[in-house]
C-alpha positions as CSV (number, residue, x, y, z in Angstrom):
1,X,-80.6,-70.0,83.7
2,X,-78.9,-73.1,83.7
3,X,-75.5,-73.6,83.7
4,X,-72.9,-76.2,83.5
5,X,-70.0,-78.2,85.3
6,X,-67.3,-77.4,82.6
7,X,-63.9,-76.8,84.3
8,X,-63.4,-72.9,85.0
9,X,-60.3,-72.3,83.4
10,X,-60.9,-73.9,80.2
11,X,-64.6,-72.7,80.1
12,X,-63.3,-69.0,80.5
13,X,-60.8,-69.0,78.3
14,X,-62.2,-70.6,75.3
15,X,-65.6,-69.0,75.5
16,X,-64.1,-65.7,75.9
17,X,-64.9,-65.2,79.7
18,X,-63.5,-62.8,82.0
19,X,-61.1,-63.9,84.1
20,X,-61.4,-61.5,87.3
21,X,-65.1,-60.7,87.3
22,X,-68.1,-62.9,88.4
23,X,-68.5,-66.6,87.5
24,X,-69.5,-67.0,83.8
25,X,-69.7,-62.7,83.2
26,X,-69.0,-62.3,79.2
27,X,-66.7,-60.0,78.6
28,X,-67.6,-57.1,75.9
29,X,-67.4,-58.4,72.3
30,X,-64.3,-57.2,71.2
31,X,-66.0,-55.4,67.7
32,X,-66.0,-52.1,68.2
33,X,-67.1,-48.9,66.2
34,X,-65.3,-49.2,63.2
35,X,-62.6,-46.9,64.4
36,X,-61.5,-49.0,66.3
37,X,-58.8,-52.4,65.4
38,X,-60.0,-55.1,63.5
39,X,-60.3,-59.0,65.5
40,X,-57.3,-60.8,65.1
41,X,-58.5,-64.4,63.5
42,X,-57.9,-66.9,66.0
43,X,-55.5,-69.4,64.2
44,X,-55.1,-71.4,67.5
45,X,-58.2,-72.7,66.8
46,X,-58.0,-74.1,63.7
47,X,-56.5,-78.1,63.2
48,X,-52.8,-78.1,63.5
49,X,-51.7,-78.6,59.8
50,X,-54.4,-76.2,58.8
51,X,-53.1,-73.4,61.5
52,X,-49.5,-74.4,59.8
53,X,-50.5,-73.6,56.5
54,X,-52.1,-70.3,57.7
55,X,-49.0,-69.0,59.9
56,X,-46.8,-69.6,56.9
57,X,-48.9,-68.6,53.8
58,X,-49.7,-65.3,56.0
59,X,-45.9,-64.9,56.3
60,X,-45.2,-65.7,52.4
61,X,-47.5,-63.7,50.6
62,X,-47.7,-60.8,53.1
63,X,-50.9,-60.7,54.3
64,X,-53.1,-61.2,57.1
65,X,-53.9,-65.0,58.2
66,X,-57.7,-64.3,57.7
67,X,-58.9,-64.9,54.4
68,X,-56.4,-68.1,54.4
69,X,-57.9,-69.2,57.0
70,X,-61.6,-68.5,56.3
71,X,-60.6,-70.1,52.8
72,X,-59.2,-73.5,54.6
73,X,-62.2,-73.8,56.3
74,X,-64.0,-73.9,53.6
75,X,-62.2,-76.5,51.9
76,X,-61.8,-78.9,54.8
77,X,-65.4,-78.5,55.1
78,X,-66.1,-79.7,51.3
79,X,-63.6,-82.5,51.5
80,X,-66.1,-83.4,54.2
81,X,-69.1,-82.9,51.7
82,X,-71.9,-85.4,53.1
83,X,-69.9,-87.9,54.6
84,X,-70.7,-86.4,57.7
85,X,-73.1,-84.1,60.0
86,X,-73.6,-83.0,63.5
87,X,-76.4,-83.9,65.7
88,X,-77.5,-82.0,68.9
89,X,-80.8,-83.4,68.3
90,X,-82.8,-86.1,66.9
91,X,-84.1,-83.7,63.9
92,X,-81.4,-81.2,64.3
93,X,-78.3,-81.9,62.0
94,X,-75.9,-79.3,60.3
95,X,-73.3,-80.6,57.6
96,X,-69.8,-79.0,57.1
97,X,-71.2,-76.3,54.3
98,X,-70.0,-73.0,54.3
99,X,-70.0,-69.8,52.0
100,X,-67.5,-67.8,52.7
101,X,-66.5,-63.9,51.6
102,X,-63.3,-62.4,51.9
103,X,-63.2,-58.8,51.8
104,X,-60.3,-56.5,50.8
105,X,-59.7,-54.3,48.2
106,X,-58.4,-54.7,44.5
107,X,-54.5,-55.2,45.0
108,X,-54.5,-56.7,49.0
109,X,-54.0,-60.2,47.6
110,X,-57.2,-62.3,48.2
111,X,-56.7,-64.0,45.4
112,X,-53.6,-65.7,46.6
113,X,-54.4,-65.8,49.8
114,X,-57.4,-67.7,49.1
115,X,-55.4,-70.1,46.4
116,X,-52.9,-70.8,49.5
117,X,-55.9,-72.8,50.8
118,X,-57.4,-73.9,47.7
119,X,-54.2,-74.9,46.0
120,X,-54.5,-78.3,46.9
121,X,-58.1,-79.2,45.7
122,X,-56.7,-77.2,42.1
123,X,-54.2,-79.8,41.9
124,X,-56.7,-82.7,42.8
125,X,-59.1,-81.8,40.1
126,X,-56.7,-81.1,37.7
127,X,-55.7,-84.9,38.3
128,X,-59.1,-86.2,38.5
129,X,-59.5,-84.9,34.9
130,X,-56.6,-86.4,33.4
131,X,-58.0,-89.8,35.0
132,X,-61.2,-89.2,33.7
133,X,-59.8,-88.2,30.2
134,X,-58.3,-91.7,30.2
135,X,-61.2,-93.8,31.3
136,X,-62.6,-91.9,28.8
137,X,-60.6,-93.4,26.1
138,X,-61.6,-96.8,27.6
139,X,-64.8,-96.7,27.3
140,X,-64.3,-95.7,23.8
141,X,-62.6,-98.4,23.5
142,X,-65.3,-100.7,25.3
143,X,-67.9,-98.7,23.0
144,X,-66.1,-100.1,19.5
145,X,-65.4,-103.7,20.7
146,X,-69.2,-103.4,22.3
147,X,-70.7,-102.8,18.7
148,X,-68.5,-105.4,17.1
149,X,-70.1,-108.1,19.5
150,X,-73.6,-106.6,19.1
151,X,-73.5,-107.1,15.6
152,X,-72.1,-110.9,15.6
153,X,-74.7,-111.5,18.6
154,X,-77.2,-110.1,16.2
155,X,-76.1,-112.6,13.3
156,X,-76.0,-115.5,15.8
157,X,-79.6,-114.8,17.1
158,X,-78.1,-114.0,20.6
159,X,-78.8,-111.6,23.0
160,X,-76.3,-108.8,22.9
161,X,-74.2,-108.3,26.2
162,X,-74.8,-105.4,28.2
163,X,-73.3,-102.5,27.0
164,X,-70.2,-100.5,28.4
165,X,-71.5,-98.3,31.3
166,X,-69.9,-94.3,30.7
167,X,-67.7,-93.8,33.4
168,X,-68.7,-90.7,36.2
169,X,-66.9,-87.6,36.3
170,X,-65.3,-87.1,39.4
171,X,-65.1,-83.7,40.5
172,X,-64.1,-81.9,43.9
173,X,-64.3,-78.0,42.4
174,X,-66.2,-75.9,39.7
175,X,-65.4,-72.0,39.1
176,X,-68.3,-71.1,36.6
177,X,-70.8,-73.3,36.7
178,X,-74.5,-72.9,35.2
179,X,-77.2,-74.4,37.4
180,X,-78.2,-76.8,34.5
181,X,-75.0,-78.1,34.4
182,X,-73.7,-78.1,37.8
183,X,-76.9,-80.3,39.2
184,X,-75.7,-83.1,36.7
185,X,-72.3,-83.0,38.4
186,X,-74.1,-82.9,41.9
187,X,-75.3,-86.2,40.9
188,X,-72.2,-87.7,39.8
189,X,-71.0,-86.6,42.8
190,X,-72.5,-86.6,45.8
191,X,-70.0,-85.9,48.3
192,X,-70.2,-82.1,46.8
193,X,-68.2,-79.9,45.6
194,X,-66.0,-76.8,46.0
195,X,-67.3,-73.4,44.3
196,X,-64.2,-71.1,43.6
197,X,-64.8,-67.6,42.6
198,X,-62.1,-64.2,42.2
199,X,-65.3,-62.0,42.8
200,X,-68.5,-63.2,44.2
201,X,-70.7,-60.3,43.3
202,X,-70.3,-60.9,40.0
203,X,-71.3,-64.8,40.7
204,X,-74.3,-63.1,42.8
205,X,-75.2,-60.9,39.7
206,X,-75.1,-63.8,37.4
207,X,-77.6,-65.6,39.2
208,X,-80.8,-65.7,36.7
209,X,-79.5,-63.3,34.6
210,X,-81.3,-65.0,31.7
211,X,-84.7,-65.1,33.7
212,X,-87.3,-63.0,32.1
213,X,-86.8,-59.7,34.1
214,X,-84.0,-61.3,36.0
215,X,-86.4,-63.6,38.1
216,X,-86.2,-67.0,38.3
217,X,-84.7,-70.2,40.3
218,X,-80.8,-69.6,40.5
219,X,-80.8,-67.4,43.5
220,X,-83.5,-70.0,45.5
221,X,-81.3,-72.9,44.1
222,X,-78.2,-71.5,46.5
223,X,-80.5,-70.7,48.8
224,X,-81.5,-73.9,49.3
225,X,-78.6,-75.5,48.7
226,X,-77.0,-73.2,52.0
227,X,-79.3,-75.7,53.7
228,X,-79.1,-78.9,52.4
229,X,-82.4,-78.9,51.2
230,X,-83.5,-80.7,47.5
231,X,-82.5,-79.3,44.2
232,X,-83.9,-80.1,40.6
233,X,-83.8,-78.5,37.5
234,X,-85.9,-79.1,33.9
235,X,-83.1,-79.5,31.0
236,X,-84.0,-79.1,27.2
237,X,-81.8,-82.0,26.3
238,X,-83.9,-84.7,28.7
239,X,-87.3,-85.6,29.5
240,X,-88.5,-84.8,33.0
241,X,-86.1,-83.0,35.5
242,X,-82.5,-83.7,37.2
243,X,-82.6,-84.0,41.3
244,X,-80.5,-83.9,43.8
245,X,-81.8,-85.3,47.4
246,X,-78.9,-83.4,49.3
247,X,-76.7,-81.1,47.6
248,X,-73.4,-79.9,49.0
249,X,-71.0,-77.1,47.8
250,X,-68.9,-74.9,49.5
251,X,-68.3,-71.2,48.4
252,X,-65.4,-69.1,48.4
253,X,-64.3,-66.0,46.7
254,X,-63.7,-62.2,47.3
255,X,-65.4,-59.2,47.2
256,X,-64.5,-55.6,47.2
257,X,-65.3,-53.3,50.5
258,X,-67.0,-51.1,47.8
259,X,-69.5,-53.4,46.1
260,X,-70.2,-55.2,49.4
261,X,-73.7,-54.0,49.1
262,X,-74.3,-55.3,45.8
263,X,-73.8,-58.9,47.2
264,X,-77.0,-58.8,49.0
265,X,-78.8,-57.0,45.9
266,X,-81.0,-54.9,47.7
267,X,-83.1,-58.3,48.7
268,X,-84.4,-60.1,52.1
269,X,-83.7,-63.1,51.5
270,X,-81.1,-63.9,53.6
271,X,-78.3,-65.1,51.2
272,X,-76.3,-62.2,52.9
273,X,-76.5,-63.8,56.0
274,X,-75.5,-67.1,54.5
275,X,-71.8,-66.2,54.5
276,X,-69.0,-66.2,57.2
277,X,-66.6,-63.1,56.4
278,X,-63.5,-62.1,56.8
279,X,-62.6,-58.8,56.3
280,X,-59.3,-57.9,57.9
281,X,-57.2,-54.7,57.9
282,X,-55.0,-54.2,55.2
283,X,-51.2,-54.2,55.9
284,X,-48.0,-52.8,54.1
285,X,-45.6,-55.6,53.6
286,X,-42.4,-55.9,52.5
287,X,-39.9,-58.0,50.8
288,X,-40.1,-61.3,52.8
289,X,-37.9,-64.9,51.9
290,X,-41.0,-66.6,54.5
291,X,-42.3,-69.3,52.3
292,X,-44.2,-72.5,53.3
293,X,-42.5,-75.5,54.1
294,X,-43.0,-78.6,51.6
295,X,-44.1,-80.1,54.6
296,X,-46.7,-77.8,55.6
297,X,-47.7,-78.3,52.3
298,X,-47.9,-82.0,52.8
299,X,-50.0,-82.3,55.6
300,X,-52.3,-80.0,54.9
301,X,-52.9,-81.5,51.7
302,X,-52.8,-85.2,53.8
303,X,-55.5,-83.7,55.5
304,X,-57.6,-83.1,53.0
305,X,-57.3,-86.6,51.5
306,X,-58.0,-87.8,55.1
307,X,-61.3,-86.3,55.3
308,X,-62.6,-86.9,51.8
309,X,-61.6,-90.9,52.8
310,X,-64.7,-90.6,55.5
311,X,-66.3,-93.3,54.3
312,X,-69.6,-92.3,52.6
313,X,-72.2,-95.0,51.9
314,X,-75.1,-94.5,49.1
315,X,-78.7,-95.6,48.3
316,X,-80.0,-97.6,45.5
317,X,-81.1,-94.3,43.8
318,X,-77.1,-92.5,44.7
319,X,-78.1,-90.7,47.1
320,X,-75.5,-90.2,50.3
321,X,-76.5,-91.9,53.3
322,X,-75.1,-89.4,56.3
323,X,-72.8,-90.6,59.0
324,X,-74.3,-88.8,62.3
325,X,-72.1,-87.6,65.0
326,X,-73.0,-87.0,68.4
327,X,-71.5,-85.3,71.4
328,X,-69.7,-86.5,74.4
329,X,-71.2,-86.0,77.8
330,X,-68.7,-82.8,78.6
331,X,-68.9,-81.3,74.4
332,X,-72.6,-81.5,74.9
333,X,-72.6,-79.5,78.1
334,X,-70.2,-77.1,77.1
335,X,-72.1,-76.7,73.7
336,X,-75.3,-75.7,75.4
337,X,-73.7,-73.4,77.4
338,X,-72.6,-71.8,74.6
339,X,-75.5,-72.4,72.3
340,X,-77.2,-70.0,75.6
341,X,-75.0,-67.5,75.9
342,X,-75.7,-67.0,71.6
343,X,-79.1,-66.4,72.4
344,X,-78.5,-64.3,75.7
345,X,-76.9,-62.1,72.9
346,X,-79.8,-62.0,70.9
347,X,-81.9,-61.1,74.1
348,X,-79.6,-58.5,75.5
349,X,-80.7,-54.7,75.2
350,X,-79.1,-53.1,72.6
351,X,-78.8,-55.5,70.4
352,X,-79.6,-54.7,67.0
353,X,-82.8,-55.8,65.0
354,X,-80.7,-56.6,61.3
355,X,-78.7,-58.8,63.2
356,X,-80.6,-61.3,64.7
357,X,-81.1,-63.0,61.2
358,X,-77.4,-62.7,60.8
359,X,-77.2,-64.8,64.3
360,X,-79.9,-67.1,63.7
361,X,-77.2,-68.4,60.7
362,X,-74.7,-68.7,63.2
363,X,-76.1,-70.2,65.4
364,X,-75.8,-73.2,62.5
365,X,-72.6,-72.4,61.7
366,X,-71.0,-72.7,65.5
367,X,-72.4,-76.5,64.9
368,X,-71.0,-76.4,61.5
369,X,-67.7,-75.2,62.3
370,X,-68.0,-77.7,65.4
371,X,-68.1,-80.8,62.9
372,X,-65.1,-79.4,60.4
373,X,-62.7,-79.3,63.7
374,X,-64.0,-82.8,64.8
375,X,-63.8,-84.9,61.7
376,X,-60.1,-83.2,61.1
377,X,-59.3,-84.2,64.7
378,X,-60.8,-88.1,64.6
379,X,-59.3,-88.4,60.9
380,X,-55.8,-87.5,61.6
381,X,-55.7,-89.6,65.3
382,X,-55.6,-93.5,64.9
383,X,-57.8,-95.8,63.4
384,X,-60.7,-97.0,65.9
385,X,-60.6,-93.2,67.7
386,X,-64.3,-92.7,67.9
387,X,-66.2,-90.5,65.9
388,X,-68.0,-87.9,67.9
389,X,-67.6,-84.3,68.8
390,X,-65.8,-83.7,71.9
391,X,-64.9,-81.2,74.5
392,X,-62.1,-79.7,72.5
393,X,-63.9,-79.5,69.3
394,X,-66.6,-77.1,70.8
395,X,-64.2,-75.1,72.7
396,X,-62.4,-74.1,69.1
397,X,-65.3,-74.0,67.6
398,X,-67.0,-71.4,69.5
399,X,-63.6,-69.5,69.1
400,X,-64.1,-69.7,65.3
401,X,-67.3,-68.6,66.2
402,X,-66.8,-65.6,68.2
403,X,-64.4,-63.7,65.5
404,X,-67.1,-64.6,63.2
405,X,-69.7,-62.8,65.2
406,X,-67.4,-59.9,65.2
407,X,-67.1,-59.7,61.4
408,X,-70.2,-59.8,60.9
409,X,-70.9,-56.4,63.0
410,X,-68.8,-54.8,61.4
411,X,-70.1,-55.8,57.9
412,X,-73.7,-55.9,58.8
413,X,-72.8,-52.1,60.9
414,X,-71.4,-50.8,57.7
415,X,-74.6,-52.3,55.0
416,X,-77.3,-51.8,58.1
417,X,-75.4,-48.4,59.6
418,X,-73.6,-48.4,63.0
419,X,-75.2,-47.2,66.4
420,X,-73.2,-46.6,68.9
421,X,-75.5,-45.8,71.2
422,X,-77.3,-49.6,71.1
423,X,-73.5,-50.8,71.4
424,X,-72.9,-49.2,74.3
425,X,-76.5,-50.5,75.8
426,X,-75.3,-54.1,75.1
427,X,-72.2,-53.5,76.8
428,X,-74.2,-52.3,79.7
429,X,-76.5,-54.9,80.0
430,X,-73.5,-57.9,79.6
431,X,-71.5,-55.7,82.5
432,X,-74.9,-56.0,84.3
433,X,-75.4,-59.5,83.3
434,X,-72.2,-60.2,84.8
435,X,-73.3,-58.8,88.2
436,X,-75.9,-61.6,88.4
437,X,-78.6,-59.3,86.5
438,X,-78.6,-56.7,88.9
439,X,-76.1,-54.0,89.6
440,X,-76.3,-50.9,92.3
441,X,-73.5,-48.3,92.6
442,X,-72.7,-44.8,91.4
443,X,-72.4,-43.5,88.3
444,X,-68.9,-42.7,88.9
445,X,-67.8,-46.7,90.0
446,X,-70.3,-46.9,86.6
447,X,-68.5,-45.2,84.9
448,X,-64.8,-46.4,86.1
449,X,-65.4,-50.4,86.1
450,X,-67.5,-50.0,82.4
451,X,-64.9,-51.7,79.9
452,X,-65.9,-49.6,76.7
453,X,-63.6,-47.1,75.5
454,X,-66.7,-44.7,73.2
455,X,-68.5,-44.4,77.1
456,X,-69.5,-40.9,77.6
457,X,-66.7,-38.4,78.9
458,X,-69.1,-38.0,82.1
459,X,-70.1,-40.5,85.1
460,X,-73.8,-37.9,84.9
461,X,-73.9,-38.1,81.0
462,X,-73.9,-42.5,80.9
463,X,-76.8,-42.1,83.7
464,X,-78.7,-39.9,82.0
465,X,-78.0,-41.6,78.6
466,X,-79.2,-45.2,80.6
467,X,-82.6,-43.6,82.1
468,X,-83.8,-42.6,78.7
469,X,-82.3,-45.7,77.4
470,X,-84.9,-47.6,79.9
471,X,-87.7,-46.3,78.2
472,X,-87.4,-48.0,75.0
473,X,-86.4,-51.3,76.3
474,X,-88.5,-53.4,78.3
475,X,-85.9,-56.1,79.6
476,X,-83.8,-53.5,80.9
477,X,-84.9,-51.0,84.4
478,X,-82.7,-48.0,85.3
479,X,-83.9,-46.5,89.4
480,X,-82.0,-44.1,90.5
481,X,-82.1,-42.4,94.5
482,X,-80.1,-40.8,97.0
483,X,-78.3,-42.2,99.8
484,X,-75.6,-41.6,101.9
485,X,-72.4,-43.3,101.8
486,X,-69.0,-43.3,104.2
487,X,-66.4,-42.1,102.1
488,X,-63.0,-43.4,102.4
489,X,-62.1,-40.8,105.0
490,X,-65.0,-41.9,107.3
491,X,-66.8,-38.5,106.1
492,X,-70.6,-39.3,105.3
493,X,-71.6,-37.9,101.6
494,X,-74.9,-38.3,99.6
495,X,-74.9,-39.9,96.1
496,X,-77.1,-40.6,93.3
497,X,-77.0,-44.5,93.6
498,X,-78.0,-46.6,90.5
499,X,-79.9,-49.6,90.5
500,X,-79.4,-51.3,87.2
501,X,-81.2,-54.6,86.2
502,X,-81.4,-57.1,83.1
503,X,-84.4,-59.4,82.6
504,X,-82.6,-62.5,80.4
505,X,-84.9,-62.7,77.3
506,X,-84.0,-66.4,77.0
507,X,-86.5,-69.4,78.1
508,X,-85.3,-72.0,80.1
């Protein structure tokens, strides 16, 4: 398989590589049975005022950094809205959309550690109504003196002036929307918008709950609107319906480990696999004076108003005209090779079935992700800085990637139900995978250099597990014979030697 020229240090270490075995060898995903610790989010990755906010709030509220972080993501990304997308390829773009779950139970303090993030577009909204309160007023204003010159035109045998044109709404965040309503906001708003929600299995359950037998458009509206795609709904109150060409809106909220199942409703559809999650362990802290700074604070929210200043252009009919960004030379290599190695996953033996939807999603988020980090780099650095993704941006994105990956095994293990044995196949074959696709030694050395704690007790019980393995997976062989090796005292013994080989289920 291809591979590329990226500098071996920074390659390895951003990408997760091992840094003592063979060039390019992934190291075991770090999501293991649920037993074992949960991934730590990486908050290195992350843009600087963002990680600030995170490392403090984390402190403040006594909590881990996770949901704050999977929260700022979110709203970074709809301060974004369509201003901007990524483009690997000529008809391959991803904007900065995400829907994001945070999962702890009643009492662990989502909410706050969510509002830590959000706090800033709260405040922004509530200002953006008291503007629009008052050009409200003036247009009432406009409206009366509008009449009184209608009527005098009319008695002069004039043509009345045009009339006052009702100022637009601007909005950044909704909580409770209905679909009929929220479309018309869409419209006045095209950048998007930021969903908020306490619980979003309540939000899921409300979704055409006033459809004859439950059924109707709601769900396939967020659907849709996941991937940019066009939404329009028929209103009572007007003749023919309300469209929007792109819609964009970010979702946040919270749900409880023990309704996580209700949020995918028993259905296929993939809106499950539509969300990034962060489900950390809980922790028992105490009394802290940690607080963040007013000048964490600051920049963050500085931040924010950078990236809703991308300029955004419109058509004659409103709709956003989408600024493109493209990779450097070096962020485009690096991106492939990591946009491989996702799919090397996919093809790896082991891997299982319910997750290859889940990964097929990220697979647009890691591009997603990839255009938050780039437009909060290129915002915050001098004017002129050109806008394109580069080396940097990929390397943290893939990081935000990885933990993502990891979450979502343990969420998708819990709703789909865990198998240890296909785990520790994957970790075989990426060991293997790591030799160069072929490995031959004992089952002890097998056993020894394996880096997965749940291995069998036995060297003879993970060969035997790995020949019946073989059977039931066509990429992957398993020969076994005897020969006879010179032991380390110069004595000749006979062993069972292993012959282990992976054929990579990715195309060139």
């Amino acid at each position: 398989m291809r591979r590329h020229d990226i500098p071996e240090d920074i390659l390895r270490d951003a990408l997760g590589l091992d840094p003592d075995g063979p060039r390019y060898a992934v190291t075991p995903l770090r999501q293991l049975p649920r037993n074992e610790s949960t991934p730590t989010f990486p908050t290195d990755a992350l843009p600087a005022p963002a990680k600030r906010l995170v490392d403090q709030a984390a402190k403040a509220i006594g909590c881990p950094p996770d949901a704050i972080a999977l929260a700022a993501l979110v709203a970074l990304g709809s301060a974004i809205g369509n201003s901007r997308v990524v483009q690997p390829k000529r008809n391959w773009s991803e904007g900065a959309a995400i829907y994001g779950a945070v999962i702890a139970e009643s009492g662990e303090k989502k909410t706050a550690a969510v509002g830590a993030a959000t706090q800033a577009i709260q405040k922004l909204e509530h200002r953006l109504q008291r503007e629009h309160e008052t050009a409200m007023e003036e247009f009432a204003r406009e409206v009366r003196e509008y009449k009184v010159e209608e009527k005098d035109a009319h008695k002069s045998g004039l043509a009345a002036p045009p009339p006052p044109r009702k100022p637009d709404a601007e909005r950044v965040l909704t909580n409770d929307p209905t679909i009929e309503a929220l479309i018309p906001i869409l419209k006045e708003n095209p950048r998007g918008l930021l969903l908020e929600r306490d619980e979003l299995v309540g939000w899921v359950k409300g979704m055409d709950q006033y459809k004859s037998g439950g059924k109707g458009s709601e769900r396939q509206f967020w659907l849709s609107t996941w991937s940019g795609r066009p939404v329009s709904v028929d209103r009572k109150s007007q003749q023919g319906p309300v469209s929007v060409l792109k819609p964009f809106i970010g979702v946040i909220g919270g749900v409880q480990p023990d309704v996580l199942e209700d949020l995918a409703e028993n259905r296929e559809d993939g809106m499950l696999e539509r969300f990034l999650f962060a489900y950390p362990g809980a922790i028992n802290a105490k009394w802290t004076d940690d607080d963040i700074s007013d000048t964490t604070l600051a920049e963050y929210r500085a931040l924010h108003e950078r990236l809703r200043e991308l300029s955004m252009k419109t058509d004659d009919e409103g709709d956003p005209i989408v600024g493109a960004l493209t990779f450097s030379p070096d962020a485009k290599e690096a991106y492939i090779n990591a946009y491989d190695m996702h799919r090397e996953e996919m093809g790896r033996p082991g891997f299982p079935r319910y997750l290859r939807s889940v990964w097929a999603k990220l697979e647009a988020y890691m591009l997603r992700l990839t255009l938050i980090v780039a437009c909060c780099r290129f915002a915050s650095e001098a004017r002129g800085v050109a806008e394109r993704v580069e080396l940097e941006d990929v390397l943290r994105a893939t990081k935000l990637t990885d933990y993502f990956k990891e979450q979502a095994r343990r969420v998708f293990g819990t709703l789909r139900g865990y198998d240890e044995k296909k785990r520790l196949l994957e970790h075989v074959a990426t060991f293997v995978e790591g030799a160069g696709g072929t490995w031959v030694g004992t089952a002890t050395d097998l056993h020894n250099k394996l880096p997965y704690v749940h291995k069998p007790n036995r060297p003879d019980e993970l060969s035997r597990f790995l020949k019946e393995a073989a059977h039931d997976e066509e990429s992957f062989t398993y020969q076994s014979k005897t020969e006879r090796i010179k032991s380390d005292e110069g004595e000749w013994e006979s062993h069972r030697v292993l012959t282990l080989t992976i054929e990579n289920g990715v195309t060139a």
